[in-house]
Each structure stands twice: as C-alpha cells, then as structure tokens.
C-alpha positions in Angstrom: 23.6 0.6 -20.7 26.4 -0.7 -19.0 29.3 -3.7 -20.2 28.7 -5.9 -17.7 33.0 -6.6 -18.5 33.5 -3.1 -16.4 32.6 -4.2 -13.2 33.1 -8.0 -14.0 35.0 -9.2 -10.3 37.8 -11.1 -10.7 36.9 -15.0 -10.5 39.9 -15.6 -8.1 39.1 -12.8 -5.9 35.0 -14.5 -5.9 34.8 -16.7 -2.8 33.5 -20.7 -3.1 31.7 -19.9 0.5 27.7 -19.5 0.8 26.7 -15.9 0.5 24.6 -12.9 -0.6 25.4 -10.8 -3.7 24.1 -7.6 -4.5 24.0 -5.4 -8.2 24.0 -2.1 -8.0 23.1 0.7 -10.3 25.6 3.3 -11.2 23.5 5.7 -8.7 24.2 3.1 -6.2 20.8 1.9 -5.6 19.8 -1.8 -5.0 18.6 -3.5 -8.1 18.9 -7.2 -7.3 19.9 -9.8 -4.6 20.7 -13.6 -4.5 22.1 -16.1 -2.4 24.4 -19.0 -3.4 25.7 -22.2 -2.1 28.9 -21.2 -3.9 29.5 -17.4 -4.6 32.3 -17.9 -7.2 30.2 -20.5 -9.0 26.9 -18.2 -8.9 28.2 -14.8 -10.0 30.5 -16.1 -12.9 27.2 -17.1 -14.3 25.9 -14.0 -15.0 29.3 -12.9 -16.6 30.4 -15.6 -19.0 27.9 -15.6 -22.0 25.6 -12.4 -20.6 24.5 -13.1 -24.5 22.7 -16.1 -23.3 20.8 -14.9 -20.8 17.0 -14.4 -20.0 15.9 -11.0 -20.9 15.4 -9.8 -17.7 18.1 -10.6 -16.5 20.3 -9.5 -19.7 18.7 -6.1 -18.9 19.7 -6.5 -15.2 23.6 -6.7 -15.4 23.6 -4.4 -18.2 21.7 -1.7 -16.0 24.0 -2.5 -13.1 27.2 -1.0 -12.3 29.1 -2.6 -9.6 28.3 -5.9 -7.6 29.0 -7.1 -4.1 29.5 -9.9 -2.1 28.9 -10.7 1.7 29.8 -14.2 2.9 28.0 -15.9 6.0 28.7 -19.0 8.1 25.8 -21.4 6.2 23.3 -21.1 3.8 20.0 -20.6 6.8 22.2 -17.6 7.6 22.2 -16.4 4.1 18.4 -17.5 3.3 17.6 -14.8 6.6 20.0 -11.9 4.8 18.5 -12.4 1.2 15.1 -12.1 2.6 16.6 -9.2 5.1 18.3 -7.6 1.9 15.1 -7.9 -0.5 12.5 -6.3 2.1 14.8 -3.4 2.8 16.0 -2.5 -0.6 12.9 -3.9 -2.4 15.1 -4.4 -5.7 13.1 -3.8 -8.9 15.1 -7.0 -10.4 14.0 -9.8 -7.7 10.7 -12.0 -7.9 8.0 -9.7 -8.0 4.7 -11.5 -6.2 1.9 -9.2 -7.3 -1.5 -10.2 -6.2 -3.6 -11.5 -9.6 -6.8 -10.8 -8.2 -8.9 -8.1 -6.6 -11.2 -10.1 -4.1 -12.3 -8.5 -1.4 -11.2 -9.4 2.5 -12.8 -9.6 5.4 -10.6 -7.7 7.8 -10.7 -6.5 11.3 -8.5 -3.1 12.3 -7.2 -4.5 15.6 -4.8 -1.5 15.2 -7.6 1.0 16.6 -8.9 1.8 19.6 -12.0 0.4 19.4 -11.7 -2.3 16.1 -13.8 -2.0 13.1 -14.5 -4.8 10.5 -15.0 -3.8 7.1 -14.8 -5.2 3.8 -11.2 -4.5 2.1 -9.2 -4.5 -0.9 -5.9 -3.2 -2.0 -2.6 -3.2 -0.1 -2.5 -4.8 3.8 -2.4 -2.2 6.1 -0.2 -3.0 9.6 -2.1 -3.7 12.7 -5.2 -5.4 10.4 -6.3 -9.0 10.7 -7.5 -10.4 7.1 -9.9 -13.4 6.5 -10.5 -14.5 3.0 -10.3 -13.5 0.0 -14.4 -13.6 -1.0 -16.1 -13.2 -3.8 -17.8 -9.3 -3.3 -21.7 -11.4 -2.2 -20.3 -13.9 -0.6 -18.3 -11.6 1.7 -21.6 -9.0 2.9 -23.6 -12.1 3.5 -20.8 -13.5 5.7 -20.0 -10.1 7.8 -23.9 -9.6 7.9 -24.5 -13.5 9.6 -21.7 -12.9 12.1 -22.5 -9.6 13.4 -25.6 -10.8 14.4 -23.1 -12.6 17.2 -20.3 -10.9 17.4 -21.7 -6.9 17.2 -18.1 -5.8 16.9 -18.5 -1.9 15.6 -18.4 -1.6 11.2 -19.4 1.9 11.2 -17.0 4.3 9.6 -14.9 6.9 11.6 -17.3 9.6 10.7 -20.1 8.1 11.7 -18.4 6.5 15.1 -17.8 10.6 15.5 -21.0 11.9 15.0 -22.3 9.3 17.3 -20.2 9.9 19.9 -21.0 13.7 19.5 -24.9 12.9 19.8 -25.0 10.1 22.1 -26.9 8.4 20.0 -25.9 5.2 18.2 -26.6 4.5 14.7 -29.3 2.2 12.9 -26.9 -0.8 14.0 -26.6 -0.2 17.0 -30.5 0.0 17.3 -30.6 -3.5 15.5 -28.3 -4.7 18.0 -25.9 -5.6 15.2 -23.3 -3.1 17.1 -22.4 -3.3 20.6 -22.5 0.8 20.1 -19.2 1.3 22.2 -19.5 5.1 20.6 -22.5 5.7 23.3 -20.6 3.6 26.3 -22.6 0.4 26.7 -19.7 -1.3 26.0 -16.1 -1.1 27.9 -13.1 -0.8 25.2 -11.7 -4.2 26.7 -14.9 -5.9 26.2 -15.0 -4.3 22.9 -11.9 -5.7 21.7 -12.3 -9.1 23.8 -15.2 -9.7 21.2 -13.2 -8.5 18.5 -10.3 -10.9 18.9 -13.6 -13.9 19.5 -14.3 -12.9 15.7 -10.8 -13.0 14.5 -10.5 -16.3 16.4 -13.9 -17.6 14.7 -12.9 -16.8 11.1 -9.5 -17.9 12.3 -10.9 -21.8 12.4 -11.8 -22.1 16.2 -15.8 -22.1 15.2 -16.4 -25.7 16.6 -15.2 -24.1 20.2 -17.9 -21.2 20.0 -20.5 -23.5 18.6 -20.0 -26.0 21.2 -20.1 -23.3 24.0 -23.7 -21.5 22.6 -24.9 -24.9 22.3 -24.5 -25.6 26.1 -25.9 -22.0 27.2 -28.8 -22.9 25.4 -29.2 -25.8 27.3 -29.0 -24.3 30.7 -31.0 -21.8 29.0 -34.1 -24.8 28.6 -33.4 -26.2 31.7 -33.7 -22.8 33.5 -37.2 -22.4 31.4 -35.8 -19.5 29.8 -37.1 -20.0 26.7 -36.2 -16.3 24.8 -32.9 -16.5 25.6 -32.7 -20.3 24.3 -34.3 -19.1 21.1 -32.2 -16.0 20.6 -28.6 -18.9 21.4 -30.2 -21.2 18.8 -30.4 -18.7 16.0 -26.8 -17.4 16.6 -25.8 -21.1 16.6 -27.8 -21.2 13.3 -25.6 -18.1 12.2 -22.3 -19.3 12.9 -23.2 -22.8 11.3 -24.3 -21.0 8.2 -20.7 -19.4 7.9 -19.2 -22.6 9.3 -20.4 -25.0 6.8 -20.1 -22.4 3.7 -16.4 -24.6 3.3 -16.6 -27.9 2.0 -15.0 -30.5 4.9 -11.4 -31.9 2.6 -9.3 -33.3 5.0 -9.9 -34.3 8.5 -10.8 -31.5 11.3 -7.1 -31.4 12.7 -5.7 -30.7 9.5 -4.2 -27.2 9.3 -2.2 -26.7 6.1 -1.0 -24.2 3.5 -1.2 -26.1 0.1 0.7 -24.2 -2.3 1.0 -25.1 -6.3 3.2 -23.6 -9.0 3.0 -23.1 -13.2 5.1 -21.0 -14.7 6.4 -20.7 -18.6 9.5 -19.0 -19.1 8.9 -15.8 -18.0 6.2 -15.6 -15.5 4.2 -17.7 -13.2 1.1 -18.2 -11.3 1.4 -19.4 -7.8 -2.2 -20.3 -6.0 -2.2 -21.1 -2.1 -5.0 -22.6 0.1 -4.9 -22.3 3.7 -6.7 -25.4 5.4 -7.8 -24.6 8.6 -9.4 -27.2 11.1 -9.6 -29.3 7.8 -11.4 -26.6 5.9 -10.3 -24.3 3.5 -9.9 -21.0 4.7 -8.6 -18.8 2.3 -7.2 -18.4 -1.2 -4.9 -16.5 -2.5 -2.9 -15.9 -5.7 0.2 -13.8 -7.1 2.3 -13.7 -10.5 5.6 -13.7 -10.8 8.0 -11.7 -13.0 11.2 -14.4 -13.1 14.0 -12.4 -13.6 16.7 -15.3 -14.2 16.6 -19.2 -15.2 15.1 -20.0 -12.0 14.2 -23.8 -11.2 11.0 -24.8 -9.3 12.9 -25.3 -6.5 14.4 -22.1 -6.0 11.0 -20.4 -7.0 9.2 -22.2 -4.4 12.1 -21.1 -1.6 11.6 -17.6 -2.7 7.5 -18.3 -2.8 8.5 -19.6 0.9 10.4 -16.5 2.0 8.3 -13.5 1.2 5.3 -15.3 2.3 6.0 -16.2 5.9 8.8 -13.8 6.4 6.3 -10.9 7.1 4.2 -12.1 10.4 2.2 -9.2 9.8 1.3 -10.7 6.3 0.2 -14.5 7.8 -1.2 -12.7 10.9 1.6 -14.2 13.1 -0.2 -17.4 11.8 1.7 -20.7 10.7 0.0 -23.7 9.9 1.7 -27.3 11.3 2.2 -28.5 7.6 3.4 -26.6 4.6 2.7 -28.2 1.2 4.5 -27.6 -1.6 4.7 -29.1 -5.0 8.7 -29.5 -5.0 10.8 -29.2 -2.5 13.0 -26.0 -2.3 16.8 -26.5 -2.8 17.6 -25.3 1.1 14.2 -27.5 2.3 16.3 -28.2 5.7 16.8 -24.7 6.1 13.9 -23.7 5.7 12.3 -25.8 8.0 14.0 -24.9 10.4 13.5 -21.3 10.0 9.7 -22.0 9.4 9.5 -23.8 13.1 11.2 -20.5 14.9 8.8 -18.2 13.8 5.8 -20.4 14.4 7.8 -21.5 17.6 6.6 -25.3 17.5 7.8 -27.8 14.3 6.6 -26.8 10.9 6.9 -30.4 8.2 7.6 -28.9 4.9 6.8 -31.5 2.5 5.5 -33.0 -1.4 2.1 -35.3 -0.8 2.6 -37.8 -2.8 -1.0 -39.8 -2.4 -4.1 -39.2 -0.3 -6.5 -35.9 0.5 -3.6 -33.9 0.1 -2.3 -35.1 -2.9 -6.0 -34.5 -4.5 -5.8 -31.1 -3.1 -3.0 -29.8 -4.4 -3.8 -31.2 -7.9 -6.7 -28.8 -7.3 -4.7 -26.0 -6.3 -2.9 -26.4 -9.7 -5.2 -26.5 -11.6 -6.3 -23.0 -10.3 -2.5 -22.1 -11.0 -2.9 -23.0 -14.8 -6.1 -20.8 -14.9 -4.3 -17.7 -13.3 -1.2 -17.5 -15.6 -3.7 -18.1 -18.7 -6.1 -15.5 -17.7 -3.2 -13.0 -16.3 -1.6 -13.3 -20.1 -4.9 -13.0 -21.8 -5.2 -9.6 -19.6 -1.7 -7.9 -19.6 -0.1 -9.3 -23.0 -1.9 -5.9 -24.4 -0.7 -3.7 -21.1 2.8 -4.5 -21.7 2.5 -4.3 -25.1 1.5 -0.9 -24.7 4.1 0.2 -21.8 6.8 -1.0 -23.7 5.4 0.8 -27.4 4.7 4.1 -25.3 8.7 4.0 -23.5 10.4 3.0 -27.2 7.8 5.7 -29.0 9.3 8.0 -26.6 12.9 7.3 -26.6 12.9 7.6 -30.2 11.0 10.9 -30.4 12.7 12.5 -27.9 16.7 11.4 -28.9 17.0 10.1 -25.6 19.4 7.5 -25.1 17.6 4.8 -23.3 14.1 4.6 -22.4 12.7 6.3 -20.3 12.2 4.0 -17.0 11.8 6.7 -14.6 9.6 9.8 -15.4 9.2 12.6 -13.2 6.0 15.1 -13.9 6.2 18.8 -12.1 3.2 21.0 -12.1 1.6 24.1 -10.4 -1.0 25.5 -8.9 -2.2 28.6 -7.4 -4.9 31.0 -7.7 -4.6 33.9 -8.4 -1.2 33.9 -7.0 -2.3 32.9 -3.3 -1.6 29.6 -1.9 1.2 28.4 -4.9 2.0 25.0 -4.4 3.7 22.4 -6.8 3.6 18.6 -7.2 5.7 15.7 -8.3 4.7 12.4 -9.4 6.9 9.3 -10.8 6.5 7.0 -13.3 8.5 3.9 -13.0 8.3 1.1 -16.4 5.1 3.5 -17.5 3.1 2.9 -13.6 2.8 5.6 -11.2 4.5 4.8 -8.1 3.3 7.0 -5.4 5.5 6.3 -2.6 7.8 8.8 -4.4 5.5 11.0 -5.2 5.9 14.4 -3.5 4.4 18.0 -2.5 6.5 21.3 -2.7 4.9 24.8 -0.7 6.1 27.8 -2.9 6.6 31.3 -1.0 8.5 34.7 -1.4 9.2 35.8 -4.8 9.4 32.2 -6.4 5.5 32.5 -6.0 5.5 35.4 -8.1 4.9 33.4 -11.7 4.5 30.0 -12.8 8.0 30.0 -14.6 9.6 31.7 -11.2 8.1 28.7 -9.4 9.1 25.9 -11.8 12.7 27.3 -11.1 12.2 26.8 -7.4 10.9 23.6 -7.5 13.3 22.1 -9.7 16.2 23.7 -7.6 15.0 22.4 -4.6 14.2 18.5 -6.1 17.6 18.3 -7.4 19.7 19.8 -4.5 18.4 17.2 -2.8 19.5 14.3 -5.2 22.9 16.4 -4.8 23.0 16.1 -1.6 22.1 12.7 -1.2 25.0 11.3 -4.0 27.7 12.7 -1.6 26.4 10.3 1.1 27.6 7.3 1.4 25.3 4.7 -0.4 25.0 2.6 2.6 22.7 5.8 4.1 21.0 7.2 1.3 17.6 7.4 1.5 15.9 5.9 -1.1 12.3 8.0 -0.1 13.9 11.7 -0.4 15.2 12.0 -4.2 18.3 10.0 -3.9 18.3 9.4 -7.5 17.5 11.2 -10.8 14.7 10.8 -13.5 15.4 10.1 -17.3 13.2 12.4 -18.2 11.6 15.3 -16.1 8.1 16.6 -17.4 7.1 19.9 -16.9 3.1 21.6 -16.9 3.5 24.4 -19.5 5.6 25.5 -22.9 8.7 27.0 -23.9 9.0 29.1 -20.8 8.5 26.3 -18.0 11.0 24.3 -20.1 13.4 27.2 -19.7 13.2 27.8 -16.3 13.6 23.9 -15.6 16.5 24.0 -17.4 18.4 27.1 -15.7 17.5 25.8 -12.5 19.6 22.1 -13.5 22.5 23.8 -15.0 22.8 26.3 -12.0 23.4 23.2 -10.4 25.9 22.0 -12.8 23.8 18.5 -14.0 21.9 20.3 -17.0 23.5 17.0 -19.4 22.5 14.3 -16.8 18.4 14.5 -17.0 16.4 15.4 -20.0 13.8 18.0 -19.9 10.7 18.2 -21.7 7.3 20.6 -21.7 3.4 19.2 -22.4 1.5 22.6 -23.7 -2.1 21.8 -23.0 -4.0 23.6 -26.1 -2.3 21.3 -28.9 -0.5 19.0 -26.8 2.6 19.5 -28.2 6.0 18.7 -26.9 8.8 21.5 -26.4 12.4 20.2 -26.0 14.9 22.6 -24.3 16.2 23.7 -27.9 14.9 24.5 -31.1 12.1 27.3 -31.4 9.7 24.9 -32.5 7.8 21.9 -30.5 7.7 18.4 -31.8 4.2 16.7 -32.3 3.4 13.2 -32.2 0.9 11.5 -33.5 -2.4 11.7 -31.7 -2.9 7.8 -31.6 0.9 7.3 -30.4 1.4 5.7 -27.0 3.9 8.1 -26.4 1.9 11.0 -26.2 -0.6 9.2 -24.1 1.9 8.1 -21.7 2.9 12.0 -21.5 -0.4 12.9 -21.3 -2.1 10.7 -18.4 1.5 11.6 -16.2 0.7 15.5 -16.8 -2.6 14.9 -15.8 -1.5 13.2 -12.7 0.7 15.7 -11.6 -2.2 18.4 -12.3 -4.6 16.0 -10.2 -2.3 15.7 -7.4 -1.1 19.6 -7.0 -5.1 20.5 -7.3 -5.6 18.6 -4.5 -2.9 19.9 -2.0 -4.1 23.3 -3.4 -7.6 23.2 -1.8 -6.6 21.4 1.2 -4.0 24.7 2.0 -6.9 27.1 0.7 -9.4 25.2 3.0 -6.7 25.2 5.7 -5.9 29.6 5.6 -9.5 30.2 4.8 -10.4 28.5 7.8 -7.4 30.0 10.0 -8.4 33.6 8.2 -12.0 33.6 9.7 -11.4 32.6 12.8 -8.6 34.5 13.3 -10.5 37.6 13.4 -12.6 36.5 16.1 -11.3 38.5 19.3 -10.1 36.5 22.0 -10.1 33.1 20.2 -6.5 32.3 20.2 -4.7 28.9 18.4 -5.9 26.5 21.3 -8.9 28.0 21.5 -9.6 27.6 17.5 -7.8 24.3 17.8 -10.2 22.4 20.4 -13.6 24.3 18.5 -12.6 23.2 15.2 -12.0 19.4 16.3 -15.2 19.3 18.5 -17.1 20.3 14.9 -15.2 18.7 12.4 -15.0 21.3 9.8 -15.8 24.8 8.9 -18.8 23.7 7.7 -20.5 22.2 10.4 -19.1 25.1 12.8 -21.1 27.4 10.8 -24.2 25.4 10.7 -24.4 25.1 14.8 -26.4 27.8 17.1 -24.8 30.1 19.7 -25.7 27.5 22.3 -23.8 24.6 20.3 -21.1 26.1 20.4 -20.4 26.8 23.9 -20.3 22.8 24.2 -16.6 23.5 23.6 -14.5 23.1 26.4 -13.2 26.9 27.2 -16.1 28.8 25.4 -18.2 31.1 26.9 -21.2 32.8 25.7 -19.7 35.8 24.8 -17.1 34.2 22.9 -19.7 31.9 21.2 -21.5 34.5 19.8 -19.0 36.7 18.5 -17.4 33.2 16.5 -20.9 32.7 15.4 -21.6 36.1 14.5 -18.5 36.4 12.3 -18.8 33.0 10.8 -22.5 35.1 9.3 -20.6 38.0 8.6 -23.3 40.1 11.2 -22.7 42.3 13.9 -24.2 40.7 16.9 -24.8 42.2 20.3 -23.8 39.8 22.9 -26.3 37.6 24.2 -28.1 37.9 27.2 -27.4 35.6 30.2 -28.8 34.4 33.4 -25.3 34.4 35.7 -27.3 32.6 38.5 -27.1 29.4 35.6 -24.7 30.7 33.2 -27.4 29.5 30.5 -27.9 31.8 27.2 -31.4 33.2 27.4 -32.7 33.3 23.3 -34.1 36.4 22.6 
C-alpha cells in the first residue's frame, strides 16, 4: 500500500477555489472523486492525520497514488463535473447505491419495434419504461387487469417469431388480451400509441382514461348499444381496480419524491416514494457503502445526484416537489440544476408539519427496517469475503490481498474448436463486464499448456499496450490494468506455461500466478515441486474454487455456441449451390438447425431464393440420404409428392 506522504500536494500549491479532485491508483485508474467549496481546505483533510480516518477511506489514500485537481467558476459547475466524473470513471471508492431489494417491475421495452411488457428484475436496461417495484402477486394480478384494456403484446420474442412465421396468434391474442400485431391486425403506430396509453396510465394519468371510458359508455347507452356499454364498464372496473390498489395520502395534485435517510457509521439505507397524482407510485430502496465522514447533507446531495442525473433512470420524469429529510449543503444548486432537467421549477424542500411530514416519517421508518435487515443479511457475506481475501494472501505470500482475481481456463474437444475464457473477481464478486472470451487457432491449439501460453500473451500485451497510453485514453473495458493474482485451470504445467508467457513479456514479478488441480484441489505456485493444500473448510479455497468453476462455466459455453455455429456452417456447406446468402436467409427464416431439419421439402422452399431442386438436396443432406430430385409441375412450379 501506498504513503499517502508520497504524492501528498503541496498545501500552497492547493487552490481555496471550488473544484473537483480526483485519486488515482498507481495504474492510473479512477478510484475516487469529490467536490469542494474550498479545494485546499478539502484535500489537506485527507492528508493530515490519514491515522484518523474512516476505514474506507484510510484504505482509499493508501491505495491511491497520485491526486488531481480541476478548478471551476462555482460550485453548480462542479456538482455537474462530480456527477460527470463518477458516471464515467465509476470509481470503486465513491457512494455505492446498490438496490437492497429484488422486487420485481412492471416494465414496458419502448426500445423495440413493437413494445413488450413483461415482468422484470435486475439491472435497467436503456430504452425500458419501469413502474413499480411490486411484490411478485401483486405485480401478475396488475399486468393481467390492464391487458384486458390496453392489449399491448407480452409474448416473448420467440413466440412473437413463431407467430409471425404461422400467421397465427397465440392464446392471447385469441383472448383478446393482445392486439396480435405479429398477424397484422394492428399498425406498429397504433401498436406503440397504446403502448405509451399504458406507460401514461401507470404513469399517474388514470383519472384521464377513466374519465374518457366513462363517457363512451355513455354514448354507448344512449346509442342502445348495450354490449359495447357492458364490455367499457368492465374495463372501467379494471382500471379502477389497479387505480384504487394505492391508498389516497396527499391531495390528487400532489406529485412528489419523498426521500428518508438512516445510516450508522458505515452504511446507510435510503428509502424513496414517488407520489404521483397524490398516490404512491413506487418504492424504491438502495444501501450505501460511505467511504468518508460524510454528513446527511452531503449524503443526501449525492442521494440527489445519481438519482436524477440519469433521465433514463427516472424515465425523463421529475416530480414538481422533492422531499428530503435535510437539506443538502449546495440545496441552491441543486435546485436549480433539478428545474433544467425537468424544464419547469422543481421546490426542494424539509416538510416540517402536515401529510407530508407524516409521510416521510413513514418513509423512515422503512429506512430503519432496510439497514437492519441488510446487516442481518450481509454481516456473514462480508465476513466471509474478507476471511476468504486474508486466508489467501496469507497462504499464498502475496503481499496484499488479493482485490482483483483473474481465472483462465480452456476448452476444446478433442482439439477442435479450442477456445479460452476469463472472468474477474473484484473484493471476492464476479464482475462480468470484464469478463472476456479468447478463440485459439494455429499451433497454440495444439495442447492445453500451448494455449494457456497464448492466452496469457495475448491478455497481457494488451495491458502493455494500454500503460504506454496516456491515462486520459485508456480504456478501462480492454485489460488496461493487471490482476493480483491470475488463476489458471490445470497443475504444474498450466502454471508453467502462464508464467513463460508473463516473463517473455518482461512483468513475470508484477502478477502472481497460481494453478487449481481439479482431482485434490490443490494449489501449485510457480515454484517448488510440491502444491500447497488448504484446508477443505477454508474460505480461501472456496473462493478459488467457485472462480475456477466460473471460468469453466463460461469457456463451456462459448465452446458449444462455436461447435453449434461450424457444425451448422459444415452441413450446409456441402449442399451444392447453397452459398453464404443463401444459407444465411434459410437459416434465419427457421431459426436453428433444428427446426430446418424438422421441415418438409415443401417448407423449405418458403425461403426467399429456394427452388425445389435446391430444397430437396438441403433436405436430403440434412437426413444424410440420397434423394432424387423431386418431381415438378413447371405450368405451377408446385412440388408434386410422390
């Protein structure tokens, strides 16, 4: 670890002007990023008494290597960099808001041609409206009731294929709980007209559709139409069903985001309602890892920042008020940055008595039960990362733990198709952003050790390359920095050939290698003839273990899909007179080998470019027969079956 002395600025040459600072490791990357009011006053902070610190932020300036300073004309200009800074560099050091629940949303893929809702967990995808979070019945029952009046297509892309293959709709569409735009009877424009209704409708503008099916049912009556009024009155029925699932708490022109804060010295819970035509709307929750002293105020600015600084996160959404249990240092600022995005005023303000003041007790209170149920559930997970990082640094000599673990592995068979795969490990979780596929050819596909050397070469020439850039253009997704420890598939000889392949590049002291031997699961290091063995119950060897097994899962798979890919290519390569276009258009009218070989002679001249001739002699090789070619009426061009 670094002393945070050898890159400590001097304080004279620290300006007192508002700013953005950013720590750096000693690989260059972006590890944290602040604003201050006063840059000289902010960064001398972290340098006088380091002793004193937090932990996490003790670990911070002793991991970093360098800092920098940019200075800006006010403090709005450096509240737009910070956030700027933190979503481009993502530093591992900054507030961390990690969703504490796994709720499911209702969300709407306004992305696609012709939009799909679907239920939804996980990690927001771009061009996707969400409503909610539910709880998992709550949710089916709610997409079930508003289908019934807004048929907007839920079917997945398979099954939208099929049906458009078939010209027949599925069972929704049947039930008219799809407008079935696979088969036509609806335009795409109407299509997503109705989609963005049901966005609007879970959006809070369900008084304006009730209202409007209420008076079609009237003219409906007064025209004696009396089917029609009684199909209106049961979607009105619907909608009110979803409507008046939310408990009225504030008056019906209310539209809010209540947020409420509780925190202990090193985490905190932070719970937000959004209030939507005087209804609640939503709910959502996230935990934060504080990484320095931070006070209420500043938490709650940050809270502020990553929250509506992503329009694709609120939808493009703000509400008119923002409710907040303190207000943030910069509360000016941010007021004014809140009202450009939502392009009309945005009041950021504590309620101090009233409906809103009972409501954010009650968002509180669902703070306080976050941060105790999210300690009750990862005190033991940390626990463990931590044990299995120290179990290995002490096991392995290494000289700090191991925060970043890269796993190789290989797969092949029989010598065909050789692929490899890398996954990472950052603080003992996978991150697989960074993880990575490698295609092995020529005579580094001759043997498992021959490919390990390629693979490795190829990884790190890459990191090489990348340090001689410039660390303003390095790119962080294509191995810009090294592992502490790299983990090969295999024994002695893997370990060997991982370790030739970094000293041929001249960094065989900068990155630990180690092998995981499947039979005993022992460990070889690059010297000594014999392996070392931990303890079967150590957390060590299970942290090992599950990466290995990772690494194995994730080569596996690319493996089939290249074996699926050239058996595919082999087959129908044989078949005279089908060139790549040809092969390209049948395979993507079928789907898949699979289905190819299930279809008739007659199926598969459907294909654009595909005569009978041509259809029989795919069709007879895809059987592995010899088959004359089929008789055919030329005044039609039909096949006739024998």
């Amino acid at each position: 670890m670094a002393d945070p002395a050898s890159y400590r600025p001097r304080t004279g040459d620290i300006p007192t002007d508002p700013g953005v600072y950013r720590f750096r490791d000693p690989h260059g990357r972006v590890i944290y990023v602040g604003k201050a009011k006063n840059l000289r006053q902010r960064l001398t902070s972290y340098f006088a008494r380091p002793a004193t610190l937090l932990p996490k932020t003790y670990a911070m300036v002793h991991t970093a290597a360098s800092v920098e300073w940019t200075v800006v004309g006010s403090e709005l200009e450096a509240l737009q960099l910070e956030y700027t800074w933190i979503k481009e560099f993502r530093p591992r050091y900054n507030l961390a808001f990690r969703d504490d629940k796994t709720y499911p949303y209702l969300a709407v893929t306004m992305g696609e041609k012709y939009p799909r809702v679907m239920v939804m967990r996980g990690e927001r995808r771009k061009g996707t409206r969400y409503f909610g979070p539910y709880t998992a019945g709550a949710i089916r029952e709610t997409m079930d009731t508003l289908l019934r009046v807004f048929p907007v297509r839920s079917c997945s892309a398979g099954v939208f294929r099929r049906a458009e293959q078939s010209g027949r709709p599925c069972l929704l569409g049947y039930i008219d709980k799809c407008s079935a735009p696979c088969v036509g009877r609806i335009s795409e424009e109407d299509h997503r007209a109705l989609a963005d209704d049901f966005c609007a409708f879970m959006g809070g503008e369900a008084r304006r559709f009730i209202t409007g099916l209420e008076r079609k049912m009237a003219d409906a009556v007064s025209d004696l139409d009396y089917e029609n009024a009684a199909r209106l009155r049961d979607d009105i029925v619907a909608m009110r069903k979803v409507f008046e699932r939310n408990a009225v708490v504030l008056s019906e022109e209310t539209d809010a985001d209540v947020f409420a804060v509780e925190e202990d010295e090193l985490e905190a819970a932070v719970q937000v309602f959004h209030v939507r035509g005087g209804r609640i709307r939503g709910q959502r929750g996230w935990i934060v890892e504080k990484v320095e002293d931070t006070t209420p105020e500043a938490l709650v600015g940050h809270l502020l920042q990553q929250v509506y600084g992503d329009q694709e996160e609120t939808n493009g959404r703000l509400p008119r008020e923002v409710l907040v249990p303190v207000l943030p240092e910069d509360a000016d600022d941010l007021g004014i940055w809140l009202t450009g995005l939502r392009g009309a005023r945005v009041e950021l303000r504590v309620p101090q008595r009233g409906d809103k003041a009972a409501l954010l007790k009650t968002v509180h209170e669902n703070a306080v039960q976050a941060l105790r149920l999210h300690k009750s559930r990862r005190a033991g997970d940390i626990t463990t990362r931590s044990l299995a990082l120290q179990e290995l640094q002490e096991a392995l000599e290494l000289p700090e733990p191991p925060l970043r673990i890269e796993s190789f592995d290989i797969s092949h068979v029989q010598g065909t198709n050789v692929v490899a795969s890398m996954v990472v490990v950052e603080d003992g979780l996978t991150k697989k952003s960074e993880y990575r596929k490698f295609t092995i050819t020529g005579e580094a596909a001759r043997d498992d050790t021959a490919a390990m050397h390629d693979v490795l070469t190829r990884r790190f020439r890459n990191y090489l390359a990348e340090r001689e850039r410039p660390v303003e253009e390095r790119d962080s997704g294509k191995f810009a920095y090294p592992p502490n420890l790299v983990v090969v598939d295999g024994g002695q000889p893997q370990v060997t050939a991982a370790v030739r392949a970094l000293a041929e590049l001249g960094i065989g002291d900068e990155v630990r290698v180690v092998g995981l031997a499947k039979r005993l699961e022992e460990v070889w290091l690059p010297e000594g003839d014999f392996p070392v063995i931990l303890p079967r119950a150590s957390q060590g060897l299970y942290l090992l273990q599950r990466i290995r097994d990772e690494a194995h899962r994730f080569a596996i798979t690319f493996h089939r899909q290249r074996r699926a890919k050239s058996m595919t290519a082999s087959i129908l390569d044989e078949v005279p007179g089908l060139g790549p276009a040809r092969q390209k258009a049948v395979l993507a009218h079928f789907g898949s080998l699979k289905r190819l070989r299930a279809a008739s002679v007659t199926e598969i001249t459907d294909v654009s470019g595909v005569g009978p001739s041509l259809a029989a002699a795919i069709h007879a090789r895809l059987h592995g027969v010899d088959q004359p070619a089929p008789a055919v009426n030329y005044a039609t061009g039909e096949i006739v079956e024998s």
